[in-house]
Structure formats: structure tokens, C-alpha cells
C-alpha positions in Angstrom: 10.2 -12.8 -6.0 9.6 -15.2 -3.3 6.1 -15.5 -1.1 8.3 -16.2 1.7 10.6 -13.1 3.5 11.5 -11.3 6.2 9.2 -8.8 6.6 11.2 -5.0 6.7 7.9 -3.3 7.8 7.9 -4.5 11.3 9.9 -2.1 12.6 7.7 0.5 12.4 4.2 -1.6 12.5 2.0 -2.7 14.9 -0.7 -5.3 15.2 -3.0 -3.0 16.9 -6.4 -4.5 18.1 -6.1 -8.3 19.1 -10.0 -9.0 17.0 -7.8 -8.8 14.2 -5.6 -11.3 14.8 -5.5 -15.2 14.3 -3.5 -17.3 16.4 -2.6 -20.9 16.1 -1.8 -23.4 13.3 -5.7 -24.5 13.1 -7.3 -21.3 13.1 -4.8 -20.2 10.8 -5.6 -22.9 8.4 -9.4 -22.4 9.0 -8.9 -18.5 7.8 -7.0 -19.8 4.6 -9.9 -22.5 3.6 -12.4 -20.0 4.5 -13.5 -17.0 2.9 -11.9 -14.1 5.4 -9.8 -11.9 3.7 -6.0 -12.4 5.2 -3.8 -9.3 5.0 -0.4 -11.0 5.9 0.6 -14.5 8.0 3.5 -14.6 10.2 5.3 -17.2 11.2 8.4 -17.9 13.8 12.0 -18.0 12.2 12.7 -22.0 12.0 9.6 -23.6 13.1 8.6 -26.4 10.8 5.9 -29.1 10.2 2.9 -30.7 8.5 1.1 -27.7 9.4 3.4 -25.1 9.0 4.0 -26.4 5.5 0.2 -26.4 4.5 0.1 -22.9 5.7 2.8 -21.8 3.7 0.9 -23.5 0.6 -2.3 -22.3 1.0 -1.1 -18.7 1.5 1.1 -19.1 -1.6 -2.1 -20.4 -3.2 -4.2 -17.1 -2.7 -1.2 -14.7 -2.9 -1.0 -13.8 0.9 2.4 -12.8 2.0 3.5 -14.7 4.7 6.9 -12.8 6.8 9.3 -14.8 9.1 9.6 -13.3 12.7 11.9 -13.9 15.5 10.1 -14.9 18.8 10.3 -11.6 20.6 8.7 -9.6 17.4 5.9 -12.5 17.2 5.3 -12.2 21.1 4.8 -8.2 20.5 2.6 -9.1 17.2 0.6 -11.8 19.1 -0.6 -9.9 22.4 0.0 -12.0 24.4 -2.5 -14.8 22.6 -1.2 -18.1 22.4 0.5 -18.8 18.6 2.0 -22.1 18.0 4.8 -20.0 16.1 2.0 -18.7 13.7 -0.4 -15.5 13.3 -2.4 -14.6 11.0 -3.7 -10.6 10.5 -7.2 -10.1 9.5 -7.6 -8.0 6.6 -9.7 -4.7 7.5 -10.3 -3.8 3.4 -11.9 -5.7 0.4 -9.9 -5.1 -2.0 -10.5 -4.4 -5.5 -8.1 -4.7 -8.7 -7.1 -1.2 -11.1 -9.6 -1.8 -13.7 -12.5 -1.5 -11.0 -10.8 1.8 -10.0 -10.8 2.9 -14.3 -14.5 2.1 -14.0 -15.6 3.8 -11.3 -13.6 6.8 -12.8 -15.7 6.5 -15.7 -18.7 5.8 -13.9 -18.4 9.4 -12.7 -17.7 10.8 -15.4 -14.2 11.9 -14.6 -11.0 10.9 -16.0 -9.1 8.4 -13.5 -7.0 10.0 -11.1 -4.6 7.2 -9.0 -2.3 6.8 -6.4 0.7 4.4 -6.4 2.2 4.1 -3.3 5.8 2.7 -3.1 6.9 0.7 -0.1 5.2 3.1 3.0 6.5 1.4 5.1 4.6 4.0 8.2 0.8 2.6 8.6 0.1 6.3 10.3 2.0 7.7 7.0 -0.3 5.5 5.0 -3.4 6.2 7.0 -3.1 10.1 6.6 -1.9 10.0 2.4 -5.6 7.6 2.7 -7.1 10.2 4.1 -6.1 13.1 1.7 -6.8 11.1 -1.4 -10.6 10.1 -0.4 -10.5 14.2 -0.3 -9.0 14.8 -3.2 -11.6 12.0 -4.9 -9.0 9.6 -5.8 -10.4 7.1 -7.7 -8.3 4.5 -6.1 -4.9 3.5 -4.5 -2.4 1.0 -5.4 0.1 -0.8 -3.1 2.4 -3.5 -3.3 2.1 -6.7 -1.6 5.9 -6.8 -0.4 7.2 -3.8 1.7 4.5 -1.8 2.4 2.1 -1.1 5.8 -0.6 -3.3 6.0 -4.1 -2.0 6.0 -4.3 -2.2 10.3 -6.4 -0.5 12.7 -3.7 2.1 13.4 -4.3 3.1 9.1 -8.1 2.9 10.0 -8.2 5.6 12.8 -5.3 7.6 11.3 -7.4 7.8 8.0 -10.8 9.0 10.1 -12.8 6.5 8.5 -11.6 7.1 5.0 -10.4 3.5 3.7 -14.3 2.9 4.2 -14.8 4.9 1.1 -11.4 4.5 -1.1 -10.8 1.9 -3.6 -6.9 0.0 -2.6 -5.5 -2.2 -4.7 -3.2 -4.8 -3.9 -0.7 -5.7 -6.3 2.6 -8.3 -6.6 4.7 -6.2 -9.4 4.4 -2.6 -9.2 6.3 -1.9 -12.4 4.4 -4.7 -14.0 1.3 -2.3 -13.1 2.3 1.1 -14.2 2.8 -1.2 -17.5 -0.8 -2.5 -17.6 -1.8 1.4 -16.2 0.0 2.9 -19.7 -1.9 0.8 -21.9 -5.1 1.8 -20.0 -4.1 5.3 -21.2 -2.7 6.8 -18.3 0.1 8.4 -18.0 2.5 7.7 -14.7 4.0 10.6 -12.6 6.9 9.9 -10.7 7.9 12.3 -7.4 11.7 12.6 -6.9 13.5 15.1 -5.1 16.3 16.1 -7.9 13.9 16.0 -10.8 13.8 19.2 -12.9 10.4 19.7 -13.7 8.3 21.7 -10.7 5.2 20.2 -9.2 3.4 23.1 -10.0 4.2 23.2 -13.6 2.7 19.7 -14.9 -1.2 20.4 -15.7 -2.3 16.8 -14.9 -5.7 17.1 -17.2 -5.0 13.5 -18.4 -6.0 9.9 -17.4 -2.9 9.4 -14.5 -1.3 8.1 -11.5 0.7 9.7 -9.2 3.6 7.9 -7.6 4.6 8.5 -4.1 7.8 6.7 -3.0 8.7 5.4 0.5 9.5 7.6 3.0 13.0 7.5 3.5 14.6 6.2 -0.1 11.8 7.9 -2.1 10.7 6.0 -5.9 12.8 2.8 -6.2 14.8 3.2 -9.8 13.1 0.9 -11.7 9.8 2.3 -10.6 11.1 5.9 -11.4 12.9 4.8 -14.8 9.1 3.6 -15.7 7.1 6.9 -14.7 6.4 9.0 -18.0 7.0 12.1 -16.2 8.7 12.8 -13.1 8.1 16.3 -10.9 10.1 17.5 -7.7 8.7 19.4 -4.5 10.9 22.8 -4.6 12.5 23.0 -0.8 13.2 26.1 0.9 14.8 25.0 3.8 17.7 23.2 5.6 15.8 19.6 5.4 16.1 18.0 1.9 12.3 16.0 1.8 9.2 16.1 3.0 7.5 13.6 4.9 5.2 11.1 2.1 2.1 12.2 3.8 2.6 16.0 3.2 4.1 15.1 -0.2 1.5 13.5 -1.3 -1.0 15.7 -0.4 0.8 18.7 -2.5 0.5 16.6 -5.6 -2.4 15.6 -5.5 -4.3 19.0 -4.2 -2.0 20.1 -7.1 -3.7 17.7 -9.4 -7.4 18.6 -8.5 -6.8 22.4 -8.8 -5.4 21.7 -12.4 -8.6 19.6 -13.4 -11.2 22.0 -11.9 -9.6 25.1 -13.2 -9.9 23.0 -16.8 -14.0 22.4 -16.2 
């Protein structure tokens, strides 16, 4: 997959608080030879240069996803700070990698409990299914690089504090993941809307991680051809699916009930 896209998330996200944000080709660099954690870099359809080009390499160089913008969309991401057809976002979270998650799961004496979020795209979507899971004591959350919201201040508020307190993963493959997750021992549960086995019905008393899809197309296929088990939400009513924060949520209260009924 390459480093170097359009980014699809911008439609719905915001840059939201300009002390996150770093404009200009120099600063930009500065943040990459430094040690400030970079969430995402984005740079203006077409522009080119030395320092363009080192930008691009340096990102590429610490995994950092960089997304190409047209001028109007970087104007709107920029706040009206001056760019040089660059911006770099400021990473609000530290993040941590799966097996710190399994060890703090062990830590406290519990068996791990995930979440694997795929492609929310919504940061207030991701900022409320944040909050829920530092609720339910999710021992961590996993999201891919490409595709997804960016941890931003709008996730921050929307979470009421909570990604203070959650472990989040950032990872390139998600597949490649749930792989490394199996031979961890867990076992992977998918959400789809047509699957036949209810919610309700799985017990959920071993090592797992539950997979929440984005919120219009749901589970990509070759995620949902890798989950181990897959469970639907039963609907009721006229609207076929339920928004990924609210889905979410179900599961994973679902989940806890399961596990402390088992105590």
C-alpha cells in the first residue's frame, strides 16, 4: 500500500485547534527530525521540491501517513496559518503497540479484551466508541493508519477525557494484526449486519477482539473473512444499522456482562 494518498477522511474531519498544527516546509521538517509524535502530514496536490521530497521521506521513514489535499481543503485544514503547501497535525496520543495492551491485560489479571476499529472515518464517532471502551475496561484499541479519524481535539472532547486513559494502537495492516492477535490466543469477532449468530448469544469468556467496521460499509471482506466468529445486532425497525458508536457499545457492554457473570 502506498505512504502517499488521497486522504478519504477529510470529508468528515476537521483540524480543530490551530496549537496542533504545523505549518511550513521547515517546521514541518523540524517535527520529523524531532521527537514530536506526528499524527498525519498534508501536503497540496502538485507541489514539488527539495523540501517537499525530504518531507515525503522522512515521513515514509517513521511510518507517518502523509494525504494529498487540494488548496481549498488545505486552506480549511490550515486556519488560516501560512503553509507553503504543507501541514503537519500534531499527534494528541502516545501510542503503544498490541502486545503492551496483552500485558497490561495480564497485568490486571484479566484476560484481554480489544477493540479493532475499521476505517471510522467520524472523529466524533471515534471519540464516543473511545469513550465507552475506557468504561467497559478495554484493554486497548486498535486502528489503522490509512482511512481512519485521526486522534484530534474534536475525539479528545467527544471522549470526555477518556483517550487520557486508553491504550490505541496504530497499525499499517489490519488483517496482518488480527493474524499476529490469533497467535496471541485471541479469538477475533467480527460485527456484520446479515450474520446469523445474535450478539447476545456469543459468551465472550476468552482472550478477544471485537471488530467494529466503518460506519457506512460496515467490516471490509477481507477483514470479515479473517474474524473467527462473526455476530449481528438484531433490528427492529425500518433502518437497517446502527450508528458504530451505539454498535459498539452493545457489544462490548455485551462482552463485560458475559465475563462478570462468569467471576
Amino acid at each position: 500500500m502506498p505512504y502517499f494518498l488521497w486522504d478519504v477522511t477529510l470529508k468528515k474531519e476537521r483540524v480543530d485547534n490551530s496549537s496542533y498544527i504545523i505549518a511550513g516546509r521547515n517546521p514541518v521538517l523540524e517535527a520529523l527530525h524531532s521527537s514530536q509524535a506526528i499524527e498525519k502530514i498534508y501536503i497540496l496536490h502538485g507541489i514539488h521540491g527539495n523540501a517537499m521530497e525530504q518531507i515525503k521521506y522522512f515521513a515514509k521513514q517513521k511510518g507517518i501517513v502523509c494525504a494529498e489535499v487540494s488548496p481549498q481543503k488545505l486552506r480549511e485544514l490550515s486556519q488560516g496559518s501560512e503553509t507553503q503547501g504543507v501541514l503537519a497535525l500534531r499527534s494528541l496520543k502516545n501510542y503503544v503497540d498490541t502486545d503492551d495492551m496483552i500485558r497490561y491485560a495480564e497485568e490486571k489479571g484479566e484476560k484481554p479484551l480489544l477493540l479493532i476499529l475499521d476505517e471510522i472515518e467520524d472523529p466524533q464517532n471515534l471519540g464516543a466508541i473511545i469513550r465507552t471502551a475506557e468504561c467497559c475496561g478495554v484493554h486497548g484499541i486498535i486502528l489503522p493508519k490509512h482511512h481512519s479519524s485521526s486522534i484530534t481535539a474534536t475525539v479528545s472532547k467527544t471522549s470526555a477525557g477518556a483517550i487520557e486513559y486508553v491504550h490505541i494502537a496504530k497499525v499499517t495492516n489490519i488483517v496482518s494484526e488480527i493474524e499476529y492477535l490469533k497467535e496471541k490466543g485471541l479469538w477475533i469477532i467480527g460485527t456484520k449486519d446479515n450474520a446469523e449468530l445474535p450478539f447476545s448469544q456469543y459468551d465472550y469468556s476468552s482472550p478477544i477482539a471485537i471488530v467494529i467496521g466503518n460506519e457506512g460499509k460496515g467490516m471490509r471482506k477481507l477483514v470479515a473473512e479473517h474474524c473467527d466468529v462473526i455476530v449481528n445486532i438484531p433490528l427492529y425497525g425500518k433502518i437497517t444499522s446502527l450508528n458504530a458508536s451505539v454498535a459498539s457499545a452493545l457489544v462490548l457492554y455485551e462482552a463485560v456482562r458475559k465475563r462478570k457473570s462468569i467471576k
